[in-house]
N, C-alpha and C positions, 0 to 999 in steps of 0.2 A: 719357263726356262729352268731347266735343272741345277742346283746349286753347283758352285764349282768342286771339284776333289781337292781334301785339303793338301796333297799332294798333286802339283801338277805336273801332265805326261808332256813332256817337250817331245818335239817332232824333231827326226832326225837333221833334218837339215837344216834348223834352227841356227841361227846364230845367238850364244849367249853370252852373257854381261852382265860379270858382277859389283857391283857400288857396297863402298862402305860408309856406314853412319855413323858419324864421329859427331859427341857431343864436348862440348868445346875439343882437346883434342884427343882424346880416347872413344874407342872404337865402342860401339853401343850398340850394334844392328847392321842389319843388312839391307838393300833392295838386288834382287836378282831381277833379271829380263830374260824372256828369249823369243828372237825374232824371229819367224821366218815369214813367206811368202802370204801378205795380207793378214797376217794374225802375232797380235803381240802379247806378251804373257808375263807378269810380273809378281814378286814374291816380296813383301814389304815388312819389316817388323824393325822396333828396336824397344830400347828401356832407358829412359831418364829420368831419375829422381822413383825409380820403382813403380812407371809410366810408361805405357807407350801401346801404339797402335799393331795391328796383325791383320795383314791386309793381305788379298790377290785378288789381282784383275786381270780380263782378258777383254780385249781390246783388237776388232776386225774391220779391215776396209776394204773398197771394192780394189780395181784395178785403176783406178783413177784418183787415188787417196780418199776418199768419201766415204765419212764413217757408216759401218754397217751395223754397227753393234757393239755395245759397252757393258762389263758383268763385272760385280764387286761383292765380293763378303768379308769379311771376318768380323771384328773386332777392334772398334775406335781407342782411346786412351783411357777414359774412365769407363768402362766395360760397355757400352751400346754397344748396339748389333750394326753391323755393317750391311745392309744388303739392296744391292741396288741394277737395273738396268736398264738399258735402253736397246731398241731396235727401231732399222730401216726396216719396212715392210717391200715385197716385190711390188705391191700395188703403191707405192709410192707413200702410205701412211706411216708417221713414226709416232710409237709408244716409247713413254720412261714410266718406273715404278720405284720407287725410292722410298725408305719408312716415314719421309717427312709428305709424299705427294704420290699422286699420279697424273697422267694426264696421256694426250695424242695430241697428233697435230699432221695436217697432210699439205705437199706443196713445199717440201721443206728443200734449200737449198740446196744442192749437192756440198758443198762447202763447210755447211752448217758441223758445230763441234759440239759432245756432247759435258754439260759442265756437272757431275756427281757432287754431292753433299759433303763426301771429302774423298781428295782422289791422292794418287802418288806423285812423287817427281817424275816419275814418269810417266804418269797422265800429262802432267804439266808438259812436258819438253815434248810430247806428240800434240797439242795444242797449236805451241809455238812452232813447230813444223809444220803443220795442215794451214794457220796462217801465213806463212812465209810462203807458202805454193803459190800464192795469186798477189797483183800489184792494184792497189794499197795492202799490204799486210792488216786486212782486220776481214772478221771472219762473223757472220751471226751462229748466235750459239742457241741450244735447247737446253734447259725449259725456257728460259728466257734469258733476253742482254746478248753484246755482241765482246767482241774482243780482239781488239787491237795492239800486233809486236813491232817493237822496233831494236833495231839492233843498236847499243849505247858505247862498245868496247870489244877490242877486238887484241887475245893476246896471243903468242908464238911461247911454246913450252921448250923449256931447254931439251934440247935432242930429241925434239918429237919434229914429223915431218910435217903435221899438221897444227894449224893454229884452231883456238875458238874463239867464239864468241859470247859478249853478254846481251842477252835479251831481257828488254822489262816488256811486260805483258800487261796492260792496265784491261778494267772492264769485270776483273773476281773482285782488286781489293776495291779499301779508300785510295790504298796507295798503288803504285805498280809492284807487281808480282815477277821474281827475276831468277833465271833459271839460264844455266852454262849449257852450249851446244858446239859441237865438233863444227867447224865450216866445213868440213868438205861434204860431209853422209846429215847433220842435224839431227845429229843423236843427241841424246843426253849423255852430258859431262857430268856435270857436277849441279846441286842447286844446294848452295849457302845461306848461312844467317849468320851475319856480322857477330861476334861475342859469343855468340852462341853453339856454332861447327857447321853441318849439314851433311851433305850425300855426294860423295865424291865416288867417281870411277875406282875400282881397285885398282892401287901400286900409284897411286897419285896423291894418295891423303897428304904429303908434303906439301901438297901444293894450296890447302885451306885459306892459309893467313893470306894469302898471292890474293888468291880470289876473292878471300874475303874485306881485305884493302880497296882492292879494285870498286867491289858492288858497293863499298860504304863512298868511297867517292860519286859514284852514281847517284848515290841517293842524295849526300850531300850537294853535290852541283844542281839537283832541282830544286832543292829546299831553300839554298842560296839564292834563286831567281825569285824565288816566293816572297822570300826578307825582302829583297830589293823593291819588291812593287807592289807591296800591299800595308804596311807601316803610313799613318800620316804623321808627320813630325806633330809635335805640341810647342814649336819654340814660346818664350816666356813666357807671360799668363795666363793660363787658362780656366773660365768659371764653370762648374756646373751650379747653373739656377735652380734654386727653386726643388730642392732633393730631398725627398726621406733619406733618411741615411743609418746602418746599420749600426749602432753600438757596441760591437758584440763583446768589451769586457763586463758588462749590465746586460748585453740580451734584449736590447729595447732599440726598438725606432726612436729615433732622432728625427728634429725638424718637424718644417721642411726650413730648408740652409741652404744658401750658398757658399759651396765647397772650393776652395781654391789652387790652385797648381800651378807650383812654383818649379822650373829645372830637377821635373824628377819627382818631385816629392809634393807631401800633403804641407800647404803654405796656411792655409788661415780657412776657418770655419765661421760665418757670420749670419748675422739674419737674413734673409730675402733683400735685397737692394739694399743691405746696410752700408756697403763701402760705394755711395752715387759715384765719390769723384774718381774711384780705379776706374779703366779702360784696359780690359782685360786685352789681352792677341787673340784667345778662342773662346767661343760661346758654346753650351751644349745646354738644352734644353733636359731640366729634372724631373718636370709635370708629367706625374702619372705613374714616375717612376721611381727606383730605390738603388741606392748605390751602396755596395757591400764592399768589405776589404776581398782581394784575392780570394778564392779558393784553396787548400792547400791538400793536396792529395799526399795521405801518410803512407800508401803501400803502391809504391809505384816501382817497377823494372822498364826502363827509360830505354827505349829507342827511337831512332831517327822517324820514323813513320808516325808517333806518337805525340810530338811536338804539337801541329796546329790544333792537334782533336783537344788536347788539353786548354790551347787558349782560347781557343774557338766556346768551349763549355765554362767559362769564367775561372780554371784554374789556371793559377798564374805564377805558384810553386809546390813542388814535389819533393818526396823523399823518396828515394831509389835504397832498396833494401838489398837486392841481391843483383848483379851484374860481371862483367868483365870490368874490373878497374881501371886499367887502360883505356877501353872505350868511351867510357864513363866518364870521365874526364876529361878526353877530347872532346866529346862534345857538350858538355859544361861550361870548357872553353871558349869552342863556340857561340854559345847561346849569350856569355857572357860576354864577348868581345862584340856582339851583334850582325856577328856575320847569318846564323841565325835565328828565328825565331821559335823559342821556346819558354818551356815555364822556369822557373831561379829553381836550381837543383842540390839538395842537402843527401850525404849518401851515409847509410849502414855499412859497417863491416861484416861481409858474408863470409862464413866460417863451416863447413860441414866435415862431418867426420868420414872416413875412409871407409865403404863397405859395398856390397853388391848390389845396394841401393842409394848411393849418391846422388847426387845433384853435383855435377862435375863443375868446379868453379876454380877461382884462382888458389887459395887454400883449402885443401882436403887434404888435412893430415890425418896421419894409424897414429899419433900417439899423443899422449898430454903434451910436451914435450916441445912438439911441432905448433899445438893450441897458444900453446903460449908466444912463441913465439911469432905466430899470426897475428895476433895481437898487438906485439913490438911493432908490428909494419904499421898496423893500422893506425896506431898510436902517432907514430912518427910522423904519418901522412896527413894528420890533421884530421880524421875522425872523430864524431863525438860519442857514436853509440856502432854496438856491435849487433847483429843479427845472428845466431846459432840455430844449426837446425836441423834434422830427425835423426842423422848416424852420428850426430857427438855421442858420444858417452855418456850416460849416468855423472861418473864418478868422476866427471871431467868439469861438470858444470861448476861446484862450487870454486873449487880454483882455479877457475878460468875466470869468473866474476870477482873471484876478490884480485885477482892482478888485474885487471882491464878498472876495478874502480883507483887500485892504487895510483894506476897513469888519467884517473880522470875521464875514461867511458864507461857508460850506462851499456848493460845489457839488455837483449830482449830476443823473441825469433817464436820459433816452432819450440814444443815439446819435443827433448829426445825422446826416442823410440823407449820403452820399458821402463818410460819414469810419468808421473803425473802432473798435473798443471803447478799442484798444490806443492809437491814436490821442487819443481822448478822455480816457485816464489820464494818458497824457505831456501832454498841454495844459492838465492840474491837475485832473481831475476827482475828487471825496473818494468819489463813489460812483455805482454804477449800477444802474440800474431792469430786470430781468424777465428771466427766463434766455433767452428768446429773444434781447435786445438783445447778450446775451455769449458765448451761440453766432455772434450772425452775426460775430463777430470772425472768425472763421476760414474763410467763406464768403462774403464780399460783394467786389464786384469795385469799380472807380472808378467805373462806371459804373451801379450798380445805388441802385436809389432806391428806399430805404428808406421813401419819406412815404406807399408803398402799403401792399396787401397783401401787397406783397413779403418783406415784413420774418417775417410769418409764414409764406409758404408754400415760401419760398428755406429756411425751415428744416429744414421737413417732408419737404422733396423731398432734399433735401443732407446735413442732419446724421448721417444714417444711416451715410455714409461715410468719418466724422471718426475717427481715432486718436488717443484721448486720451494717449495712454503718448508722443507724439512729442515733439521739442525744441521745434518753435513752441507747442505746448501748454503745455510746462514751465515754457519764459521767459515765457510771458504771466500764468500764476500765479507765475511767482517774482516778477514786477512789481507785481502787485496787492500780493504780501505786501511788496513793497518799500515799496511806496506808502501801506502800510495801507486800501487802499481798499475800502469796504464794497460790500457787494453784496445789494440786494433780491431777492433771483430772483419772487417770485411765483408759484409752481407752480404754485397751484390752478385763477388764470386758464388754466395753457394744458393744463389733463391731459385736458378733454373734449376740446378742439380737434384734439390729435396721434392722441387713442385711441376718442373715441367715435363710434359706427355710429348712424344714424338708425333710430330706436325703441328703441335699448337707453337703460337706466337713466343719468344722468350718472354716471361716478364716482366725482367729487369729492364728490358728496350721497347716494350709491346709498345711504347705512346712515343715514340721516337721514329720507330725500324722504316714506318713509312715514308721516312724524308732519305734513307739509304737509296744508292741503288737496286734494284729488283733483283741479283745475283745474289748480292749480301742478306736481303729482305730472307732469300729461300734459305740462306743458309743457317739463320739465325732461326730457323721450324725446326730443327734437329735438337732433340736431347741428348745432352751427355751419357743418361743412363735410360736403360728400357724399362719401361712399369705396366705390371700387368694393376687392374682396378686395386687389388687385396694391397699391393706394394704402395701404389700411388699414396692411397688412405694413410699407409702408416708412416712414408715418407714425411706428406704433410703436414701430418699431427705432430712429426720431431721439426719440423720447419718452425714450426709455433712454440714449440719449445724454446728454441734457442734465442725467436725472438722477445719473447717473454724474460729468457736469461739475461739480453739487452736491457730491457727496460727495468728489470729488477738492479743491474748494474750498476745503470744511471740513479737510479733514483737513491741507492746507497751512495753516492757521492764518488764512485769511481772516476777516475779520469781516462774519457774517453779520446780515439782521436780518427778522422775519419779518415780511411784506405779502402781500396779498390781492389788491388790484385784482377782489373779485368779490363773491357772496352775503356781507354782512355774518356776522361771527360763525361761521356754520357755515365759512366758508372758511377762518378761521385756524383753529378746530381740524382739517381736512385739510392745511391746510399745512404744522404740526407732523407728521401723521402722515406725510406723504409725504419728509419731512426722513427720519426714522427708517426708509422702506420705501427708501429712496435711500441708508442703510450708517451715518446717522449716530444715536451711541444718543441713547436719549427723555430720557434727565437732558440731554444739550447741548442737544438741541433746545426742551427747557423752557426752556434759559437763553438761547437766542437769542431765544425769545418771551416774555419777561419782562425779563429783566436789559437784553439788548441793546439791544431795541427802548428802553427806558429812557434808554442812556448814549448811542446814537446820537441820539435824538431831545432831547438835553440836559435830560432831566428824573431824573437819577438820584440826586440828592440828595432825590430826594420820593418818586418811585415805583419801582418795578423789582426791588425784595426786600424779606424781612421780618426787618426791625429797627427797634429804637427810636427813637424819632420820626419815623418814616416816616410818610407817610400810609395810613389801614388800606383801601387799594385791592386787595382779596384774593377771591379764590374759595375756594369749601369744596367738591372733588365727594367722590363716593363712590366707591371704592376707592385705585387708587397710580397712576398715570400713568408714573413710572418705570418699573413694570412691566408697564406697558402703557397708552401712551401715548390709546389707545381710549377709557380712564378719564376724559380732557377732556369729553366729551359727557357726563356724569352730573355736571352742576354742579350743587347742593344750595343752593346760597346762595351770592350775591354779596353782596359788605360795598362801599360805597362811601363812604367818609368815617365819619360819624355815623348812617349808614341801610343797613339790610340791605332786602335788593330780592330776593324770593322768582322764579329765574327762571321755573316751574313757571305759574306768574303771569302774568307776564310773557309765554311762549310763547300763554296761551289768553287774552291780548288781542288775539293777533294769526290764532286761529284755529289756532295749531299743539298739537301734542297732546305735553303734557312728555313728559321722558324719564326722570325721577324726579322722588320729593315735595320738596318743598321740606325744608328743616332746621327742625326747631322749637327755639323761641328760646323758652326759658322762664324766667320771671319769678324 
């Protein structure tokens, strides 16, 4: 099939509709449509954060709604190629050809929906239309998996004649996938993301926050039913017997102990049957097993869909770096009040500077001016640290850090654009965000502008050639250790990006992705970026670099702290592994994801080890993770507070298939 024209010819009698892309609420892109008779045509592009995808599809059904034909190219967000399709054959056989697959299949429903590697909102909302044609609204789809709409809300627009509705679509995510449609024709309205904007119909953008209230109640009212009936209380005592148990401000196994839990918290640690004459309320069996403090994920942007995957993976608190503050805090609230379940939330103040490559957030000032006074709020709000990041200014950083420490927060974030890592520590910076950001130290020119993709692809293309053993290497970590300055690197976000080929397994999930759904499983084959053999080679070879830059890190006595910025939960336990495949051992790297994440994110009087009147934020897996760090995926039972939360449970809310049973808690 012929690629599409990057100009598409609309047919006269087309009906067309255009949607604007609002990232929180400024305008950032577009999706055009145009409909006519059996053939639908869409134009998709926007830019956030100096980011974004460049898509068209065309999209054909017969006279009975049954897909004929699906074509896709452009250009995903970090530059892969977009190119994909599918066909009904006359003879009844359907082909797809996708860069992560191919395949056929004959005998295929009329019904059947085709699911691309990544499609538009308006893929999405002809989905949930082709669904809704037939009773039960669920529909099987190609390559594989089926998908099932239901309608959750239904609203009337001021001075419109027609109402819409909200449709959640389960069967693409973990979670449901939710997309706005006209009742009367089931067109696409609008599809939102809470804190973040989406794609609304043009001359309706007023209507975001509407919608975007609306869908967050949605999500919240399932999540809510989740709290309700998956928690088992722990009232009064409860033991685990017989426990290795993590040490992590020593880094050493403990034990084996009986651990005990008191209303919440860590009550008393003893030998094996040392307390005969207690009678505990709950028993949990330790044999075999090791019980760690919490998890603590340092780079986290916290949404509602992201709760169970984190506790479900033994993390049990979070630092949210960049968010909608409003959001952020309501659900904070909730997770705190126990309405529902998620991990204890500590937040950054996100702060970017004003330019044609933002990250559109609650603060985006043009002036020093404005910085500071961003600051005042954040201050006031009870923040402890701030997060800055690529369009601040140069000449903004040093006096933005010395008033944020005068009120008592710690800076940290991304390098601004046309300044250096090194640069950013000497101007006060307490810490920095993502190993890419600390590699470009030693390869960015004055001239090079970081607010692209440059920031990644100046790394992939250059790092390969860096000498970590040299003097500018040395002095720049003898600086950090001077400075005490923490370092998030974020691995997991970048090990697909440097190393993976289109259609091999991710990495970071290859020993997991099997226990996903089969929709998820495909989609997680696609690379971020396209590599011909010559790329891949030198990609790699900077992959190794940086991890090398980690281990040289560590071993100079940085302080490290362990963050994600990616799949909730499965990402920090690869990021611990990849710590330990990168030279450093699995007892430090437990204490950098437990203890650390703890004292940096100032909660280490509550959480981050297990001792006496700590609060009992603990995982139980099955086997020793010291000894093989691999051990993190076999979580048995998470304890949070007063309530043990069976992960086992947890995974098959969300459709994923445990990785062991749960721990029995006996009476």
């Amino acid at each position: 099939m012929k690629p599409l024209l990057l100009a598409l010819l609309f047919a006269g009698a087309a009906q067309a509709q255009t949607y604007t892309v609002l990232c929180v609420k400024t305008p950032c892109g577009h999706l055009k449509q145009s409909e006519s008779a059996g053939r639908l045509e869409v134009d998709y592009s926007y830019r956030n954060n100096g980011r974004g995808p460049d898509q068209k599809e065309v999209l054909q059904f017969a006279p009975d709604g049954a897909w004929m034909s699906y074509r896709t190219e452009g250009v995903a967000t970090y530059g892969a190629r977009i190119d994909e399709s599918f066909e009904r054959g006359a003879d009844g056989r359907s082909q797809w050809r996708s860069p992560v697959d191919r395949g056929e299949q004959t005998g295929m429903a009329r019904e059947t929906v085709y699911l691309p590697v990544q499609g538009s909102p308006a893929w999405l909302a002809r989905v949930a239309r082709s669904a809704l044609a037939k009773a039960p609204a669920r529909t099987p789809a190609l390559p594989v998996g089926q998908v099932a709409v239901e309608r959750v809300q239904k609203l009337t627009l001021p001075g419109q004649s027609f109402e819409i509705g909200l449709y959640a679509i389960t069967g693409l995510e973990l979670e449901p996938s939710y997309v706005w449609l006209r009742e009367d024709d089931r067109s696409l309205f609008a599809q939102v993301w809470p804190g973040w904007g989406g794609t609304l119909r043009q001359g309706f953008e007023g209507e975001v926050e509407r919608l975007s209230d609306a869908q967050k109640a949605a999500e919240i009212a399932r999540l809510q039913r989740i709290a309700k009936e998956l928690p088992q209380p722990l009232p009064g005592l409860t033991v685990i017997e017989g426990v290795r148990w993590f040490d992590a401000p020593s880094a050493k196994l403990q034990g084996p102990s009986d651990v005990y839990l008191q209303d919440g918290r860590i009550a008393f640690i003893a030998k094996p049957g040392g307390l005969k004459s207690v009678q505990p309320a709950q028993r949990i069996s330790g044999k075999g097993r090791t019980l760690l403090p919490g998890l603590v994920d340092m780079h986290a942007h916290l949404g509602p869909g992201d709760l169970l995957l984190n506790l479900a993976s033994g993390v049990t608190a979070v630092r949210d770096v960049g968010n909608s503050n409003a959001d952020l805090a309501e659900l904070r609230g909730r997770i705190e009040s126990g309405e529902l379940l998620g991990p204890r939330v500590s937040a950054n103040g996100f702060i970017e500077g004003k330019s044609p490559f933002s990250s559109q957030a609650d603060f985006v000032p043009d002036n020093l001016e404005g910085a500071l006074a961003a600051i005042d709020w954040y201050a006031a709000h009870g923040y402890r640290q701030l997060k800055l990041y690529n369009s601040i200014k140069p000449e903004w950083v040093k006096p933005m850090v010395a008033h944020a420490r005068s009120l008592g927060l710690r800076t940290g974030g991304h390098v601004p654009a046309f300044m250096t890592a090194r640069q950013a520590v000497e101007a006060g910076y307490d810490e920095l965000h993502h190993i890419n950001q600390v590699t470009l130290n030693f390869l960015v020119s004055k001239t090079d502008d970081t607010r692209t993709l440059l920031r990644f692809n100046l790394v992939g293309d250059k790092a390969a050639d860096l000498k970590l053993n040299d003097q500018r290497t040395r002095d720049f970590i003898a600086l950090l250790k001077k400075k005490g300055t923490v370092v998030d690197a974020t691995m997991t976000a970048f090990e697909a990006q440097y190393t993976q080929r289109q259609g091999q397994p991710n990495p970071s999930y290859a020993m997991v992705s099997s226990h996903w759904p089969a929709v998820m499983q495909r989609s997680y084959l696609s690379a971020e970026v396209d590599m011909d053999d010559v790329k891949a080679r030198r990609w790699a070879a900077s992959w190794k670099v940086m991890m090398d830059l980690l281990r040289r890190m560590h071993a100079a006595g940085i302080p490290l702290v362990a963050g994600t910025d990616a799949t909730p939960g499965f990402a920090l336990q690869r990021e611990l592994e990849l710590y330990v495949q990168a030279g450093i051992p699995a007892a430090q790297a437990l204490k950098i994801g437990t203890y650390n994440g703890a004292k940096y994110s100032d909660r280490l009087d509550e959480i981050g080890s297990i001792a006496r009147g700590k609060r009992a934020d603990l995982l139980l897996v099955d086997g020793d993770p010291v000894a093989d760090i691999r051990a993190l995926r076999r979580v048995a039972l998470v304890i949070q507070g007063d309530k043990a939360l069976s992960p086992a449970a947890m995974y098959q809310s969300m459709g994923i298939l445990p990785f062991v049973p749960a721990a029995e808690i006996l009476k």
